[in-house]
Structures are given as structure tokens and as C-alpha cells.
C-alpha positions in Angstrom: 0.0 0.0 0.0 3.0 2.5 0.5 4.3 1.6 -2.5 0.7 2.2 -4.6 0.7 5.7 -2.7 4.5 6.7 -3.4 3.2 5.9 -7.3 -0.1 7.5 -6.8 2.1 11.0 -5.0 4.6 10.6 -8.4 2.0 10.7 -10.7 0.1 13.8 -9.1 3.4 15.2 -9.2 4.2 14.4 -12.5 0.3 15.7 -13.9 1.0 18.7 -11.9 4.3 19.7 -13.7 2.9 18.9 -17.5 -0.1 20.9 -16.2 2.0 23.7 -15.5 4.4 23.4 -18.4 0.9 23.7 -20.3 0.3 26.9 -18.6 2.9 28.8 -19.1 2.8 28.4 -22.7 -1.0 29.8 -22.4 -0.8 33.7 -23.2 -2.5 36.4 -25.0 -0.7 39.3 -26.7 -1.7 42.2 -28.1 -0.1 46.1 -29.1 0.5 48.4 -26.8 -0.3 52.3 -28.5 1.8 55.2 -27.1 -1.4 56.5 -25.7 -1.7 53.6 -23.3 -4.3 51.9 -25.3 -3.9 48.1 -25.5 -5.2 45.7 -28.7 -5.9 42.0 -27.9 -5.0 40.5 -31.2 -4.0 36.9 -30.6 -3.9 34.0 -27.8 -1.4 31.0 -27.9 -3.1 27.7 -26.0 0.4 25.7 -26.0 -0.1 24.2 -29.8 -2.3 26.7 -31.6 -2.9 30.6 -32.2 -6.2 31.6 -32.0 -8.5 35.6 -32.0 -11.6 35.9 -30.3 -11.3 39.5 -29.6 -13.7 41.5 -31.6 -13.1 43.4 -35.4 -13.3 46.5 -35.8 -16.5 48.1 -36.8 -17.9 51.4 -38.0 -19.6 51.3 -34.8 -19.3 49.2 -31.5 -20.7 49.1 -27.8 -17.8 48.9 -25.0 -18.2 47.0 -22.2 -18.9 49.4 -18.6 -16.1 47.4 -16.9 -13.4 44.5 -17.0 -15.8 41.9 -15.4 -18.1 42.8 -18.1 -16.0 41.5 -21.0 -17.6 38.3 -22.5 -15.6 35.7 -21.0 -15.5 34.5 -24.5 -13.4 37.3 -26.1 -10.5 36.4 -23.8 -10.5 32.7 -25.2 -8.4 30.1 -23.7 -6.5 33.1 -21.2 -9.7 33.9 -18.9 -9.6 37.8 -18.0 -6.5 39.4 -18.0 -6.2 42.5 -16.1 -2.4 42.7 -15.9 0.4 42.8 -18.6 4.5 43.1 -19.9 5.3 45.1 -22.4 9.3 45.3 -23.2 10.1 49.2 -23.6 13.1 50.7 -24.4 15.3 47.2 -23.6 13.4 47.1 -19.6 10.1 45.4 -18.8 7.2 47.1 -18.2 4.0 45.8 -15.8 0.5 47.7 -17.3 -2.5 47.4 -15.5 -6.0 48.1 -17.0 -7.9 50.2 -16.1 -11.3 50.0 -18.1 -12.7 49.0 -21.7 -12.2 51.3 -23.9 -12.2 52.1 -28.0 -10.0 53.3 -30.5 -10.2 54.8 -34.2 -8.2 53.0 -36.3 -8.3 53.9 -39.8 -12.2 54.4 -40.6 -12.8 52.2 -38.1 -13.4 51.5 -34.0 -11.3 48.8 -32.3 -12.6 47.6 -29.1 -9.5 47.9 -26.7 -8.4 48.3 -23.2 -6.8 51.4 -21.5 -4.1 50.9 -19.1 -1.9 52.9 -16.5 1.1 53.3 -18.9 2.3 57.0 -19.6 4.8 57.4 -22.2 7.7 59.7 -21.9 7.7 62.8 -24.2 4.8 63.4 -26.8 1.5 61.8 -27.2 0.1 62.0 -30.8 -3.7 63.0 -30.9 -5.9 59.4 -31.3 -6.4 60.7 -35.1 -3.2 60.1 -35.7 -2.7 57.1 -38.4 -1.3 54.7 -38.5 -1.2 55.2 -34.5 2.2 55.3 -32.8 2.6 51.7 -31.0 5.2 50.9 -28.1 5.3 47.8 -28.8 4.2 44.1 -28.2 2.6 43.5 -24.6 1.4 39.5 -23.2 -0.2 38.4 -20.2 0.4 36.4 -18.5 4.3 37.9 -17.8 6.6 35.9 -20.9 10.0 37.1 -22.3 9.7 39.3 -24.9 13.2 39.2 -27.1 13.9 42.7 -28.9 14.1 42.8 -33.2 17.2 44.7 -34.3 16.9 46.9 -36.8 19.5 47.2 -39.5 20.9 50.0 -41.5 20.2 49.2 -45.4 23.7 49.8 -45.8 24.7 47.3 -42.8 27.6 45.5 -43.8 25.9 41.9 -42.9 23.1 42.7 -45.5 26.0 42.3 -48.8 25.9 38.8 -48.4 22.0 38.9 -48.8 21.9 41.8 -51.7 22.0 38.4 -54.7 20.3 36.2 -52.3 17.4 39.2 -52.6 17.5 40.0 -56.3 16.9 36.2 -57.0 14.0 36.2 -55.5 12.9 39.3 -56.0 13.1 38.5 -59.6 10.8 35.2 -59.4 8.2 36.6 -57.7 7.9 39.6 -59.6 7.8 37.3 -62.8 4.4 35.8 -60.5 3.2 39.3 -61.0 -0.2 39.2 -63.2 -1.1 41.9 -66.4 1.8 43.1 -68.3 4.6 45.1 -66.9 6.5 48.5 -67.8 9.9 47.0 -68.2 11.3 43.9 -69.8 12.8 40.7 -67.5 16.4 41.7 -69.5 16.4 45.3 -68.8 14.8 44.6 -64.4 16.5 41.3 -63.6 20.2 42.5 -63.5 19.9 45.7 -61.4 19.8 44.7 -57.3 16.9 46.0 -55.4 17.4 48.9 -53.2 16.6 47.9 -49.6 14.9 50.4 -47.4 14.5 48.5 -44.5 16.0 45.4 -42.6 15.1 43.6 -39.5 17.4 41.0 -37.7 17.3 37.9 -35.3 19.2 35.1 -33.8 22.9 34.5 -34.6 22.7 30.9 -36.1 20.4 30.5 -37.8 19.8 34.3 -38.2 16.6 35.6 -39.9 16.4 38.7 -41.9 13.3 40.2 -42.8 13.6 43.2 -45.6 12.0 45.4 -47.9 13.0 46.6 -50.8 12.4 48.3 -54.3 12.9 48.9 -57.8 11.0 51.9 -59.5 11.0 51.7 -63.4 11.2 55.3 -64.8 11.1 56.6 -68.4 14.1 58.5 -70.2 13.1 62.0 -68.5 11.6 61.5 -65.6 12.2 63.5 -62.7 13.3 61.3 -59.2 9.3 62.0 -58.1 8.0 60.4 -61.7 7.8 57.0 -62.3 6.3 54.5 -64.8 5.9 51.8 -61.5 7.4 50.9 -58.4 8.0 46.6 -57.9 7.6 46.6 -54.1 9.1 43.6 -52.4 9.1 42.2 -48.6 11.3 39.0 -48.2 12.3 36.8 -45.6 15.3 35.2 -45.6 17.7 33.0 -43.2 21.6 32.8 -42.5 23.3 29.7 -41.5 26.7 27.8 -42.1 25.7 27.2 -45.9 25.3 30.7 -46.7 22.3 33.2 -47.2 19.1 32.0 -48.6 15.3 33.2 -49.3 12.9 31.5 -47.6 10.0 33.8 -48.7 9.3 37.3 -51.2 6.3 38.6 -52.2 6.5 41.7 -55.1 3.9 43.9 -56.1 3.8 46.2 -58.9 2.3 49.6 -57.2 1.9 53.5 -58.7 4.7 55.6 -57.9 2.9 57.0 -54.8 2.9 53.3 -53.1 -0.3 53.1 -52.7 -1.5 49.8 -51.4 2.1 49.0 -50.1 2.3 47.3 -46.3 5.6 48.5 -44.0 6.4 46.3 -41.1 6.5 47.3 -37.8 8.8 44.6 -35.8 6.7 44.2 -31.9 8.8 41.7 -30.7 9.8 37.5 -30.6 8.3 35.0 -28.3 9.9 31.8 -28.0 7.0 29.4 -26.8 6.4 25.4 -26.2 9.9 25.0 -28.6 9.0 27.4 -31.3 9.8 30.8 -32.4 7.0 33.5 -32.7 8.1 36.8 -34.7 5.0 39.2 -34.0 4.5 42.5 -35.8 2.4 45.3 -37.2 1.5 45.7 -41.3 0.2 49.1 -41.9 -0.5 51.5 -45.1 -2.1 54.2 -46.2 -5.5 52.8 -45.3 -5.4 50.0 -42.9 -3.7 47.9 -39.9 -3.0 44.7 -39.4 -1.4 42.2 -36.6 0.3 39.0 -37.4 2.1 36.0 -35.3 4.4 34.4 -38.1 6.2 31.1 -36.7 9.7 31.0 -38.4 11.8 28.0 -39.1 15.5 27.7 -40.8 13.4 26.1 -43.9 10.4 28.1 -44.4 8.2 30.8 -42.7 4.1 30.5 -41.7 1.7 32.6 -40.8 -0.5 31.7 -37.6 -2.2 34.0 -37.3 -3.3 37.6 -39.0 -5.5 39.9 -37.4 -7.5 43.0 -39.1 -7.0 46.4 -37.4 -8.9 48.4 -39.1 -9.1 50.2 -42.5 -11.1 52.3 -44.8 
């Protein structure tokens, strides 16, 4: 019988560890605005990202209080009234302090105010796309920082043909005809206008870069088109390699084109979250993009808000 009970204790020890091994990979995030305004956009159950939070909407009702919140919006988390947000390199600790909603775009986001002040200038809530702090979670889970690169960084030369490659397939994928022949595009390297960094080995490098196709007499603010390109691509001891690029042909003023903003990496239940902002002209979204050394997925991407 003291044997069955030593077994009995070990295995009620053991449930209780997986049980919280389970937990702490349970978490929401969401974007923390410079106003103090938080976004729910995503939770993370241990094995899958999921959104219950609600869209954006022309017009919304906000909950009077915390406790009022459908305990369905908060999915797999329950109600969570405290948060981290990693600002300026230190850890931050917000705590809400009501529902609330924001304009984003044309549209309303249901969100939730907290106590965080930010240091210096507040941009009026018209402001678009709205100044974020960064990425905030709940409950408390390292937040790792994305480092942003100069274009002319010396570790981006060994990505410049790595880039044109595949900058060149997809923009052969693009559909209708195009402004400039493949012989006269395909040689000329894309100018990068922004670079992100990760990791040492592997390292990942996210950029986004450009071609504009002007005719004989065009002025720098003229153009016939603009090939816009975002690519994702990975470091390791074999070299530099894509592991994704996406190109669209755009008018020279960009319309249509999506800039990252970088909110921050969460390394979860073995796996590497990168978790960042689109935005343009018009609209906002939030995506949770799991990367790998062979290829890079999207788990989850959120709407904002847009016109």
C-alpha cells in the first residue's frame, strides 16, 4: 500500500508539472499604443494561435467594466487585467484600467486602457497609422527585442544576390503586363529600405525593398511603376538563402504597399513567434508568423482596421 501511494504522489506530481508546463505556454498578446491603449490580437493555447477579440466596426458598444467582458473574447486566457510590455530594452507591468475604443483607420477597435504613460509626446488618437510601443502579453513571458538594421549594414551584402533572386521570381508571378522587360529589371539589385534582424545561427532577416522603373526623363518624383518587395530570408553555415518574397507592382505613390513594424519575438512550447504590425495608407493589421531555418508560416493575422 506504500508503494501504490509513493506511485499515486509521483503521478500527481508528474500531472501537476505537465499541467504547468501547459500553462505557461498559455498567453494572450496584443499592441500596446503610445497613448496607453492596448489591442488584444492573438492567444497561444500551448499548440495553436487563435483571435476571439472582436473586429473593428464602424460602430461598436464597450463593455462598462473589466468583469463585463464576454468571458469569451479572452478565449483560452480567462480575464487578464495585468500585462508586460518590453520598452526601451526594460520590462514594463500595465495594468487596465477600463474598456475602452479606438479609431483605427475608418474604423473602432474595441481595446483596453491601461496605467502606462509614455515619456515625451502623445500623438492625438487621429493620428494614423497610431504610434505603438510595442508588443505586450499576459500572462508575464520574455519578450526578445528585433534589431533593426541599417540598409547599408555590412551583414546585409551577403543577402543583396540572395534578394534580387528572388525578388526577380516573384515579380515574374506578377499578373497583367509590366512597364519594363525581364532583360532590362532582372540584372539591377533591389534597393533595400528596411531590414530587421534575429538570432545569430540561424539568423533571420526580414527586408523590404524596391525597384522603381522610370522613363528617359523622368524626374526622381516620376515613375512609370514601383516593384515593391518584402522578403524573408535566413543565414546559416551554408550561406544566405530566401525563404520567402512577395513583389507587387504599385503607382509611384505606393499606394496599397504594407511597411512592417517589428513588436517583438516570443519563444514558446519549442517554437519561435516573430509578432509584428502591417500598416499602409488605409489599414492595420497584426500577425504571429512562426519561423523556421526552412520556411516561414503565418499563424495568425489579425485586421486592425481600415477604410
Amino acid at each position: 500500500m506504500r508503494r501504490t501511494a509513493l506511485r499515486c504522489a509521483a503521478v500527481a506530481a508528474a500531472a501537476v508539472t505537465i499541467a504547468a508546463a501547459d500553462s505557461s505556454d498559455t498567453f494572450g498578446v496584443g499592441v500596446l499604443r503610445r497613448d496607453g491603449v492596448l489591442i488584444p490580437f492573438a492567444t497561444f493555447d500551448g499548440r495553436r494561435w487563435r483571435n476571439a477579440w472582436p473586429d473593428p466596426k464602424p460602430e461598436l458598444s464597450v463593455p462598462i467594466n473589466l468583469t463585463s467582458i464576454p468571458q469569451r473574447w479572452w478565449g483560452p486566457t480567462g480575464a487578464l487585467d495585468q500585462w508586460q510590455a518590453a520598452i526601451g530594452g526594460a520590462d514594463r507591468t500595465l495594468h487596465v484600467t477600463q474598456p475602452d475604443w479606438v479609431p483605427v483607420h475608418c474604423a473602432r477597435h474595441l481595446a483596453l486602457r491601461t496605467d502606462y504613460h509614455a515619456d515625451g509626446i502623445v500623438p492625438p488618437r487621429q493620428e494614423q497609422p497610431y504610434p505603438k510601443e510595442g508588443l505586450a502579453i499576459s500572462p508575464a513571458h520574455r519578450i526578445e527585442a528585433v534589431e533593426m538594421l541599417l540598409p547599408t549594414a555590412t551583414e546585409l551584402h551577403d543577402v543583396a544576390e540572395p534578394l534580387r533572386e528572388a525578388f526577380n521570381r516573384a515579380e515574374r508571378q506578377i499578373s497583367g503586363s509590366h512597364p519594363v522587360g525581364r532583360s532590362a529589371r532582372e540584372p539591377v539589385l533591389p534597393i533595400i529600405e528596411a531590414a530587421y534582424g534575429l538570432g545569430e545561427s540561424p539568423r533571420f532577416y526580414y527586408v523590404e525593398a524596391q525597384r522603381s522603373y522610370r522613363s528617359l526623363g523622368q524626374t526622381p518624383d516620376e515613375c512609370l511603376a514601383v516593384a515593391f518587395g518584402t522578403g524573408w530570408f535566413v543565414r546559416d553555415g551554408s550561406g544566405v538563402r530566401s525563404l520567402l518574397t512577395a513583389v507587387d507592382l504599385l503607382q509611384c505613390n505606393r499606394y496599397g504597399a504594407s511597411y512592417m513594424l517589428p513588436l517583438g519575438v516570443v519563444r514558446a512550447a519549442g517554437r519561435l513567434f516573430w509578432i509584428a504590425q502591417f500598416s499602409g495608407w488605409e489599414h492595420e493589421r497584426y500577425a504571429v508568423l512562426e519561423l523556421t531555418p526552412k520556411k516561414v508560416d503565418v499563424m495568425i493575422s489579425t485586421w486592425g482596421g481600415g477604410c
